[in-house]
BAMISE-399715 format. One line per field, with one value per residue (C-alpha): residue number from 1; z, y, x. Coordinates in nm, 3 decimals. Example, Ala and Ser with C-alpha at 12.3 -4.5 7.8 and 13.67 -1.06 7.14 Angstrom:
BEGIN
marvex <- (1_2) $
w <- (0.780_0.714) $
v <- (-0.450_-0.106) $
u <- (1.230_1.367) $
//
This chain:
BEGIN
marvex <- (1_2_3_4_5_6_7_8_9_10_11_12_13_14_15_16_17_18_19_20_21_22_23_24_25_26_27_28_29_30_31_32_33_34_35_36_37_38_39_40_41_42_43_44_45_46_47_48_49_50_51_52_53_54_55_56_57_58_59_60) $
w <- (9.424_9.325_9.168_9.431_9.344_9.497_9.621_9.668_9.809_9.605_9.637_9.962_10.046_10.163_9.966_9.812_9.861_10.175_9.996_9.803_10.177_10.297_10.029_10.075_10.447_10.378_10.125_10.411_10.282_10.567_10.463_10.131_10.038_10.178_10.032_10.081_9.897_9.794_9.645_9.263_9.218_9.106_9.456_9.483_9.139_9.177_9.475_9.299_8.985_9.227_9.375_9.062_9.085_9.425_9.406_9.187_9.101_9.023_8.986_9.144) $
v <- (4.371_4.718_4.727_4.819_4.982_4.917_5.272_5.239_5.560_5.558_5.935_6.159_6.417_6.626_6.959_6.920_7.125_7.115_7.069_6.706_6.611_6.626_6.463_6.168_6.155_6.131_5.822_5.685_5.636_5.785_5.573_5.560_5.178_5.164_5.035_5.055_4.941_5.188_5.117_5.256_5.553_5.925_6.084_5.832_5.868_6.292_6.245_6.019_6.220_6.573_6.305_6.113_6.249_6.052_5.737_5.426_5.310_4.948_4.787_4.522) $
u <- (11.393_11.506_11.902_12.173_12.461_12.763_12.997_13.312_13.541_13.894_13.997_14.052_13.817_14.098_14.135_13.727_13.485_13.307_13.009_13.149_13.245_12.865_12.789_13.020_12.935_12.557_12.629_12.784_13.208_13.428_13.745_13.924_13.827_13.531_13.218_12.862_12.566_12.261_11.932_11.954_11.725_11.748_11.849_12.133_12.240_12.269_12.451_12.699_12.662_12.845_13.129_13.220_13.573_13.603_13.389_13.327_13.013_12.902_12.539_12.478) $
//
């Protein structure tokens, strides 16, 4: 089985750039708290790579 990786929203996306907000809508956070889990590979890890500021990351 491929590693997950475990996303976790802990910042607002109020007052980003529209751009980081697409970005955290296609990784699939719309609340602050939430949490969803992602296969691991390079696509995933760009998009976290432009919303670092807002997320947390753990592999799972």
């Amino acid at each position: 089985m491929a590693n997950m990786l475990k996303i976790t929203l802990v910042r607002s996306t109020i007052g980003s750039k529209p751009q980081h907000r697409k970005t955290i809508e296609a990784l699939g956070l719309k609340k602050i708290r939430q949490t969803v889990e992602k296969k691991d590979n390079p696509q995933m890890r760009g998009m976290i790579e432009k919303v670092r500021h807002l997320v947390e990351v753990e592999e799972i």
